[in-house]
N, C-alpha and C positions, 0 to 999 in steps of 0.2 A: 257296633258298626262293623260288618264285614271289608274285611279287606281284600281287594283283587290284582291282579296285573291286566296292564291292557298295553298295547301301543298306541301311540301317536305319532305324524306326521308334520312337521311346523316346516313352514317357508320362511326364510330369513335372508338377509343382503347383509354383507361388509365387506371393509376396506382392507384389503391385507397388501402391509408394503413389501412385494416380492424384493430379494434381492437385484436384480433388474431396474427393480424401478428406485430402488433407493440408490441406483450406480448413478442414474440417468439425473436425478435430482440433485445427488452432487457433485456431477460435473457442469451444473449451469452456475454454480457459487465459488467454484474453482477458479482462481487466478492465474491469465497464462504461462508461469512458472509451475506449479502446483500440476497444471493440467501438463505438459511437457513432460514432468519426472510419472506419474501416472500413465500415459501411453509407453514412456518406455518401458516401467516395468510391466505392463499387458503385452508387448512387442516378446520381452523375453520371458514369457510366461505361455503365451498363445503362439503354435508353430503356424498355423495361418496366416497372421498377420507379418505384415512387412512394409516398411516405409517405401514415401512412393518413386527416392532416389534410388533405393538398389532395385524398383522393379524396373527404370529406367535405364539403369546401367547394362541391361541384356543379361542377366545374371543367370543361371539354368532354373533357379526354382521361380522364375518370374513367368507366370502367366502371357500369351500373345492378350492384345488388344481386342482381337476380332475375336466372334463366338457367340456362343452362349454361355458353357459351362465354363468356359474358362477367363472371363473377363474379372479381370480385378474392378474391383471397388474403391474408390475414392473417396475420404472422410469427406474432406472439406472442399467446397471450392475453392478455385485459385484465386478467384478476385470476387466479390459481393459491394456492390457498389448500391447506394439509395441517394435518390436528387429530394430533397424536402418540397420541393415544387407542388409535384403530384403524389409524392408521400405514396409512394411506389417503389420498391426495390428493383434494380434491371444486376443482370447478369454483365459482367465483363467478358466472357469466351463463353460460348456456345458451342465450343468445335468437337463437342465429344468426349471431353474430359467432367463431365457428372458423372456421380450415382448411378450405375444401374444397377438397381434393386428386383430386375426377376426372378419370379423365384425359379431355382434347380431345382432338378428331377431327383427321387430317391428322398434320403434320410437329411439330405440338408435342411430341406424345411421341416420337420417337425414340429411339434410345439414347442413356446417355451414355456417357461412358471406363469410369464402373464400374455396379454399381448400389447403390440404395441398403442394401441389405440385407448389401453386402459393410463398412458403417457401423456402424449399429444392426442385429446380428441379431433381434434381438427384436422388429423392429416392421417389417412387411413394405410394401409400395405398396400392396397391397388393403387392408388391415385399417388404414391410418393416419386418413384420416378417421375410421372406428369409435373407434380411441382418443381421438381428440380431445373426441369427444362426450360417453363414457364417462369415469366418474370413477377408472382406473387409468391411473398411468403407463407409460408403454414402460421396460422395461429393457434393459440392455447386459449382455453378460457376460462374463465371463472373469477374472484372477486376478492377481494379483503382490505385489509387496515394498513395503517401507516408504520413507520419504525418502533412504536411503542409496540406492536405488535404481542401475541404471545409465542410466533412462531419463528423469534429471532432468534439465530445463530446462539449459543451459551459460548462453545470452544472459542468466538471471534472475540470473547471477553478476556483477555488474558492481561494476568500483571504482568505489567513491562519494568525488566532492571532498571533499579537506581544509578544515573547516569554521575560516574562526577562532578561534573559541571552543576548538575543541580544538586550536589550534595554538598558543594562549595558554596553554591547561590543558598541555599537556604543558611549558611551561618556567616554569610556579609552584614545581614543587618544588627548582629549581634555582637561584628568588631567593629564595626566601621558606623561611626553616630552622626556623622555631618554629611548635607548630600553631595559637597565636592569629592567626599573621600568615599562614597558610596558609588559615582559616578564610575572615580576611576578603579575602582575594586572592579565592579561590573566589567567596564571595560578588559579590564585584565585576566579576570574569568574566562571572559571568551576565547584570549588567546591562549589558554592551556592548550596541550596537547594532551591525548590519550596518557602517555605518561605521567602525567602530572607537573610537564617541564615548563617554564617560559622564555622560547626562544627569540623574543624580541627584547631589544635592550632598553634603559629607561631612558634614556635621550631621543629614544624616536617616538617612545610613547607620548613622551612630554610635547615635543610638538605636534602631533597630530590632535593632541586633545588640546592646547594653547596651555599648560599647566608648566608648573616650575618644576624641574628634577626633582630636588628635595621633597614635591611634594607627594609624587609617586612614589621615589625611595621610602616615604614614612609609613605611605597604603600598601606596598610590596611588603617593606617589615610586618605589618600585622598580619597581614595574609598568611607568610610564611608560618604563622602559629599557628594555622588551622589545621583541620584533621583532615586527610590521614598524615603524618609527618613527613615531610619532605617535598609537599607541594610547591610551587612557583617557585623552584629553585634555576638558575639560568646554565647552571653545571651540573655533572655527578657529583665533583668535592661539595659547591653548595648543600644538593642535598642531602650527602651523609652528613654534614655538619650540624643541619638543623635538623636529623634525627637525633644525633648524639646530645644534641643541646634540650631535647625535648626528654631525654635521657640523666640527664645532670651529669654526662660522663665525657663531655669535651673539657679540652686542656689545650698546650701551647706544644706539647709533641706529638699527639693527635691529629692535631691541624697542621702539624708539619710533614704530617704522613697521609693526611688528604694532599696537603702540595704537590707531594711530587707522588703524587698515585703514577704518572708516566713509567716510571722506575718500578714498581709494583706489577705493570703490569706488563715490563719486559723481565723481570724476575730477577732482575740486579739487586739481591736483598744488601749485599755488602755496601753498595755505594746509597741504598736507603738507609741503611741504619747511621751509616755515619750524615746521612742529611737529618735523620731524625734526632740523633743523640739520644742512641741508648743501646741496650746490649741485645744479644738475640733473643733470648727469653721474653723480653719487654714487646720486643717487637713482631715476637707470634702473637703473642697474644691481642696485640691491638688489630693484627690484621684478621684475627679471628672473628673478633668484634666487629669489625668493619664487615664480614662476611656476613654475619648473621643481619643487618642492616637491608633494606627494601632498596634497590638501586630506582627501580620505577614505582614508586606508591600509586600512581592513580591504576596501574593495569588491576588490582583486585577489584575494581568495582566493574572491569570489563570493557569491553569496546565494542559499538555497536556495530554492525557490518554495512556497509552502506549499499544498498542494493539499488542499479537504477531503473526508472519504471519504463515499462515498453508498451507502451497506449496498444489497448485493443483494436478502439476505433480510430478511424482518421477524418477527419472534417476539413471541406476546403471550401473556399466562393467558387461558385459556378460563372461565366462569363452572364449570365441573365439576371444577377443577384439574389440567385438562392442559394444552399448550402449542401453541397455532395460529402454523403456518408457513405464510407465503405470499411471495412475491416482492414484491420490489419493483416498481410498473410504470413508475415513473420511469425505471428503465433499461432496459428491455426497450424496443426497436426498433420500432416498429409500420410494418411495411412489406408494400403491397400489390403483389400481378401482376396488370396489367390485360394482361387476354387479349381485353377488346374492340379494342382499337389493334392487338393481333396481327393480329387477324383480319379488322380492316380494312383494315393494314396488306400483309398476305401474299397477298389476295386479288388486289390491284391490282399485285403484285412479280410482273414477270416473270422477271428476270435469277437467274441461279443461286446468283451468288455472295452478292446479295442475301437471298433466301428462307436460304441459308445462316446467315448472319450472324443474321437475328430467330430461325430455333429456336434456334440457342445460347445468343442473348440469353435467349430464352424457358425453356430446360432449366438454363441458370445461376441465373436468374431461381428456379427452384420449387426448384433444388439451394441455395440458403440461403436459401429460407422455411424448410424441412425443417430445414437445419442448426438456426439461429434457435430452433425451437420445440424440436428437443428438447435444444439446450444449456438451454434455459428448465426441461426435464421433468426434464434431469440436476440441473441444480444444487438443485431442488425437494427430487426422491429423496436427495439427499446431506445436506442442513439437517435434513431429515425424522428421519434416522436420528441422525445427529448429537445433535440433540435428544434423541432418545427414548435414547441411550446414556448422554447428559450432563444427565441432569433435574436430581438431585443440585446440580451447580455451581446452575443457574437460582435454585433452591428455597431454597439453602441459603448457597451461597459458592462461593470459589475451591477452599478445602480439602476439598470433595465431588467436585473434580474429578476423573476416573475416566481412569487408561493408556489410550490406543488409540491402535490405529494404521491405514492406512490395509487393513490386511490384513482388520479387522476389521470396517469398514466396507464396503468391496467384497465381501467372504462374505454379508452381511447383505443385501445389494439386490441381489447378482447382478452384478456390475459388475467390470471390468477396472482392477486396482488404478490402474496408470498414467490411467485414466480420472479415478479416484476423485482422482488428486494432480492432473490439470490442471484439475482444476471447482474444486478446491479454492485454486487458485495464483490472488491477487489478487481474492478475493472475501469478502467482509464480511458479517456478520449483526450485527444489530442487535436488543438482546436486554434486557430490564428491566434489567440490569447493567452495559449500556453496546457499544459497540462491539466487534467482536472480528473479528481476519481469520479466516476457519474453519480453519488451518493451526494454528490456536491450542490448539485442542480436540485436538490430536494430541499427545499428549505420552507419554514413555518411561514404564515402572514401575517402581518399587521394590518389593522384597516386604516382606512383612510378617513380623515376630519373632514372630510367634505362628501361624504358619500359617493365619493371615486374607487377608482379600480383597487385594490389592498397591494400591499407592498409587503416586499420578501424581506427575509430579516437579516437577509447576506448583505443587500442593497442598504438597509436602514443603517448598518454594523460600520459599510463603507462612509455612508452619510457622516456619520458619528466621528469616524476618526478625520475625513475632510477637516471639521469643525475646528477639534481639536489640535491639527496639525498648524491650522491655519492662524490661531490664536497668538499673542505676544502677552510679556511678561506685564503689561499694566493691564491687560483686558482678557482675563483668564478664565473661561468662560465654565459655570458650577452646572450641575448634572440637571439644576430646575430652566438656568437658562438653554441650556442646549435642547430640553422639550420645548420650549417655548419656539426655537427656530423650526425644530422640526414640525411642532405643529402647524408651524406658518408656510412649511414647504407641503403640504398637507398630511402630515404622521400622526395620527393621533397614539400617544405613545405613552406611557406610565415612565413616574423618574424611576423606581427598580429596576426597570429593564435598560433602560439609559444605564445605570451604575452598571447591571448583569453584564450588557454589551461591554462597557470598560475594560471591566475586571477581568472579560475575558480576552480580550486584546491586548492584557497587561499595561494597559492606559492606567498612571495614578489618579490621586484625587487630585480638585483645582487648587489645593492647599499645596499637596506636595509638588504639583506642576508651577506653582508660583513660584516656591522658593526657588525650585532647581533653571529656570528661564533666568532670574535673577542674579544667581551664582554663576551660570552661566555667563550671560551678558555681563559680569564684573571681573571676570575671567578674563574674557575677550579687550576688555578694556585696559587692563594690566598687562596683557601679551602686548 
């Protein structure tokens, strides 16, 4: 068989994720802190770009208003307001402060790696200023699956440090065997501090929990032996104490030299040593000892930073009872493209590599104003619908809360589920009933025993601990009978998922719930 060369010619299509487009995808998963520290370092990275206070302030590199070529660019609108009514987006100002995206003459427009419209199909280069103006938003489209997804986040998986608190809670049921002294162990837990301190005294404990001194002094003692050494201690001398004790190296001039640590730590060694009784040599050495000792045991396991959340969206009643969603603009970015430095700029550039360098500047530059504005129109379109699915919850409570999932919301606005879960990841609304991540509003269903509408498993969760709250120690109701009420509220519900929902609300069994009702109420009756 002879062998030859020839050519061939093949037609072929794929998806290549430009860098561009992989900027634009994550900043719609980006949380308004995350996106904040990201525009700034683009701010001082990109000499185009400039927030929209210093172009306000008259500054010399600040673009006029009027023009063509030299109008700045504005990321974000100032206000995005949507009424659920007509499930319409409306503009708050009109007066001129949009987007305007035409294009400049010369090398500003060139291409880029992609275009836009390989992003947002729906909202083309010619018609984006037009939307801006206009009171609909752009949509995206396309379709997918729910949180099990395959296209979930891995990085948003991360192990979280071991908290003290739970490193204490998990060896309580291993000192502590009776559930009065489990009770108040718990209780005392909680009031650690970071350090490992407990700044509340046992007489105030005692009465708030109705219990006798002696009987917290007994749950405090065992605590104290737990690990890391030196926890619940109400002093520094406490704590070094029960380190040295955990040491087998406490004594009676020791503990005289935790006494009066006050002396120690104005450097009066003379007048410590004769409180101590004993000579210098003795008395280095014990303070060396004491040196080498943890003044704060709980800080190695860390402190968490508490950070407070700033709702993207805002949600109010409308006077007509419907529900007005708008952004927040505290988060939203306000960032301009001055194209007058361009063009003063490029005018005077001779060199290639030069004139290079500003359009990229310049095409980077309008590629996340673009991005910017319509993570802003997405996460808009998403509250919007959200809302108008979940009025129910708003109106009424948690137990109106309605199954959905992200399938159902991407059908509804036209939208690429996977789009629907990153606008949805790390972002907040903020709503008469309090905060809520939007990921919240997503929840599983259960059907219904009567062949009714199915119920959310956030609503059923609330059901459940109703139940349970409402219960007393002679009438403690077991995981078969709580199906049985639910089925009669119409839940058709398995006892596993009865237990599932407990165990995750930290609710015990009706065993343990009996005794501790009991103990309780013999408590109370003793106080």
């Amino acid at each position: 068989m002879a062998l030859s060369a020839k050519l061939e010619l093949k037609h072929g299509q794929q998806l290549v994720m430009t860098p561009q487009l992989q900027q634009a995808i994550k900043l719609l998963q980006l949380s308004n802190i995350e996106l904040t520290a990201f525009v700034e370092t683009e701010l001082e990275r990109n000499p185009l770009l400039e927030r929209e206070d210093e172009a306000a302030s008259g500054e010399p590199t600040t673009a006029a208003r009027d023009g063509d070529k030299g109008e700045p660019t504005v990321a974000e609108p100032t206000s995005a307001t949507s009424n659920t009514s007509d499930v319409e987006a409306t503009n708050a100002s009109d007066d001129g402060e949009w987007l305007n995206m035409e294009k400049s003459d010369g090398d500003a427009t060139a291409p880029m790696d992609t275009e836009y419209e390989n992003l947002y199909p729906d909202t083309s280069a010619g018609d984006f200023a037009s939307d801006l103006a206009g009171s609909n938003w752009s949509s995206v489209s396309g379709g997918r699956t729910d949180f099990s997804n395959d296209d979930s986040n891995l990085e948003a998986y991360i192990a979280s440090d071991l908290s003290l608190k739970d490193h204490i809670s998990a060896q309580v049921p291993l000192v502590l065997t009776t559930p009065p002294e489990r009770l108040i162990g718990q209780y005392l837990v909680d009031l650690l501090d970071d350090a490992g301190y407990l700044q509340t005294d046992t007489e105030s404990i005692a009465e708030r929990l109705g219990a006798s001194e002696e009987a917290v002094e007994a749950v405090l003692a065992k605590l104290q032996m737990m690990d890391p050494p030196g926890v619940f201690a109400r002093s520094l001398s406490e704590c070094l104490a029960i380190q040295l004790r955990e040491q087998n190296r406490y004594d009676p001039q020791i503990g005289a030299l935790l006494d009066n640590l006050h002396l120690l730590a104005a450097h009066d060694l003379p007048k410590l040593r004769r409180a101590v009784g004993c000579d210098t040599e003795e008395l280095t050495d014990m303070i060396m000892e004491i040196k080498g000792l943890n003044p704060k045991p709980g800080l190695q396991f860390g402190s968490v930073p508490i950070q407070p959340v700033v709702p993207d969206v805002l949600v109010r009643a409308a006077r007509d009872g419907s529900w007005l969603v708008e952004l927040n603009s505290e988060t939203l970015p306000r960032v301009l493209v001055n194209r007058t430095y361009f063009t003063k700029v490029s005018v005077t550039t001779k060199d290639t590599d030069e004139r290079e360098y500003l359009t990229d500047c310049l095409q980077n530059a309008n590629w996340l104003v673009k991005s910017l504005d319509q993570r802003a129109r997405t996460i808009l379109r998403v509250a919007e619908e959200i809302i108008r699915q979940q009025d129910g919850f708003l109106t009424h409570g948690v137990q109106y809360l309605r199954p959905m999932n992200l399938k159902t919301v991407a059908e509804a606005i036209s939208m690429h589920e996977s789009t629907v879960s990153r606008v949805t990841s790390n972002k907040y609304m903020a709503t008469s009933r309090g905060i809520f991540e939007l990921k919240y509003f997503f929840t599983s269903s259960i059907s219904s025993s009567e062949d009714g509408e199915a119920h959310s498993s956030e609503s059923v969760r609330y059901r459940i601990k109703q139940l349970i709250d409402a219960e007393c120690a002679a009438a403690v109701l077991s995981d078969d009978k709580i199906v049985d009420m639910l089925k009669g509220d119409g839940i058709d519900i398995a006892r596993r998922t009865v237990a599932k929902y407990r165990e995750a609300m930290r609710i015990p069994s009706s065993v343990q719930r009996r005794r501790e009702k009991r103990m309780s109420e013999q408590m109370e009756r003793t106080a």
